[in-house]
C-alpha positions in Angstrom: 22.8 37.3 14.4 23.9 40.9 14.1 21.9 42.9 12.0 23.6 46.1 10.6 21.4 49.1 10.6 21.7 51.5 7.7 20.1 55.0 6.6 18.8 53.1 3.7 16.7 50.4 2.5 15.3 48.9 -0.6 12.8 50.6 -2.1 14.2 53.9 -1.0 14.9 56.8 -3.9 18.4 57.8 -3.1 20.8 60.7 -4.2 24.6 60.2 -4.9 26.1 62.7 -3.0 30.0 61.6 -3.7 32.0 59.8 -6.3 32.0 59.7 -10.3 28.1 59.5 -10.4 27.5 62.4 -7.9 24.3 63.8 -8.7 22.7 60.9 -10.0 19.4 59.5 -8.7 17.4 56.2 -8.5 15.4 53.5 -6.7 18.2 51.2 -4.5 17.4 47.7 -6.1 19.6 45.8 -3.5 21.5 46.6 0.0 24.4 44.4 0.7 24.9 44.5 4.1 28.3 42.9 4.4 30.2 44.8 2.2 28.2 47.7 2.7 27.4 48.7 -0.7 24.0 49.4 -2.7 22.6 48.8 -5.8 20.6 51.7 -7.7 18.6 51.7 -10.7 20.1 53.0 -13.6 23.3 54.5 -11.7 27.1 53.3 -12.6 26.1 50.6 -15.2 28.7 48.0 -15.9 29.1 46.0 -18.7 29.4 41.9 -18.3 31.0 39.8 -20.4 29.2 36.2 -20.7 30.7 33.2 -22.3 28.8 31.1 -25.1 26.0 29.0 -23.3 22.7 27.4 -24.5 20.7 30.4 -22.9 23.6 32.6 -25.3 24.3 30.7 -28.1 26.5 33.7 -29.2 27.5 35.3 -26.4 26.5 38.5 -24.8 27.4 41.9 -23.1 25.0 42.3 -20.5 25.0 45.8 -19.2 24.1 45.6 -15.0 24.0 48.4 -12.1 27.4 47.8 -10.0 27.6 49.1 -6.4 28.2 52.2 -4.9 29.2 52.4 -1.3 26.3 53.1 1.4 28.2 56.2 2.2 27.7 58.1 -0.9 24.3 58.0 -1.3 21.6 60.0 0.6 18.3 60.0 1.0 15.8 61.8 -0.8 13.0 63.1 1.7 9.6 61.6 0.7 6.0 63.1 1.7 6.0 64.2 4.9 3.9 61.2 6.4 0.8 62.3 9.1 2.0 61.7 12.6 -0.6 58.5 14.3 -0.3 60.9 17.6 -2.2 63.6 15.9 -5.0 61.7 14.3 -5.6 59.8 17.3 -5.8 63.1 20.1 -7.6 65.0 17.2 -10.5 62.0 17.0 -10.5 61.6 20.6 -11.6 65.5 20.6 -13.9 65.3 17.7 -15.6 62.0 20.0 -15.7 64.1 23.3 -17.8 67.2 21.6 
């Protein structure tokens, strides 16, 4: 199994630099890996039509995120995270005087 490696994951807030919803921002809900497209909250919304069921008795438009190619979206830098290598040589120091 090959696993395709993106700039991305789930969880990630991203930026849409390119497209129709350039400039838009959000949480990606979903990577699909195959088709390499993601899912973000709240950007290019889509509306679904579904038929008459017993969960709809009526029918409904459900309104759903679509997905935006991997390549249009960049990431937005988080906090700056502490780097282990420094804590660890600066409590060796603090142990040694």
């Amino acid at each position: 199994m090959n696993r395709i490696k993106f700039h991305v994951k789930k969880g990630d807030n991203v930026e849409v630099v390119s497209g129709n919803f350039r400039g838009s921002s959000g949480k990606i809900l979903q990577v699909l890996p195959k088709k390499q497209r993601v899912l973000i909250e709240g950007v290019r919304i889509i509306k679904k039509h579904l038929r008459k069921s017993q969960d709809n008795p009526s029918g409904k438009i459900a309104e759903r995120e679509g997905p935006i190619h991997i390549s249009n979206v960049r990431l937005i830098e988080k906090a700056e995270k502490k780097d282990k290598k420094k804590e660890t040589k600066t409590k060796k120091e603090k142990a040694k005087s």
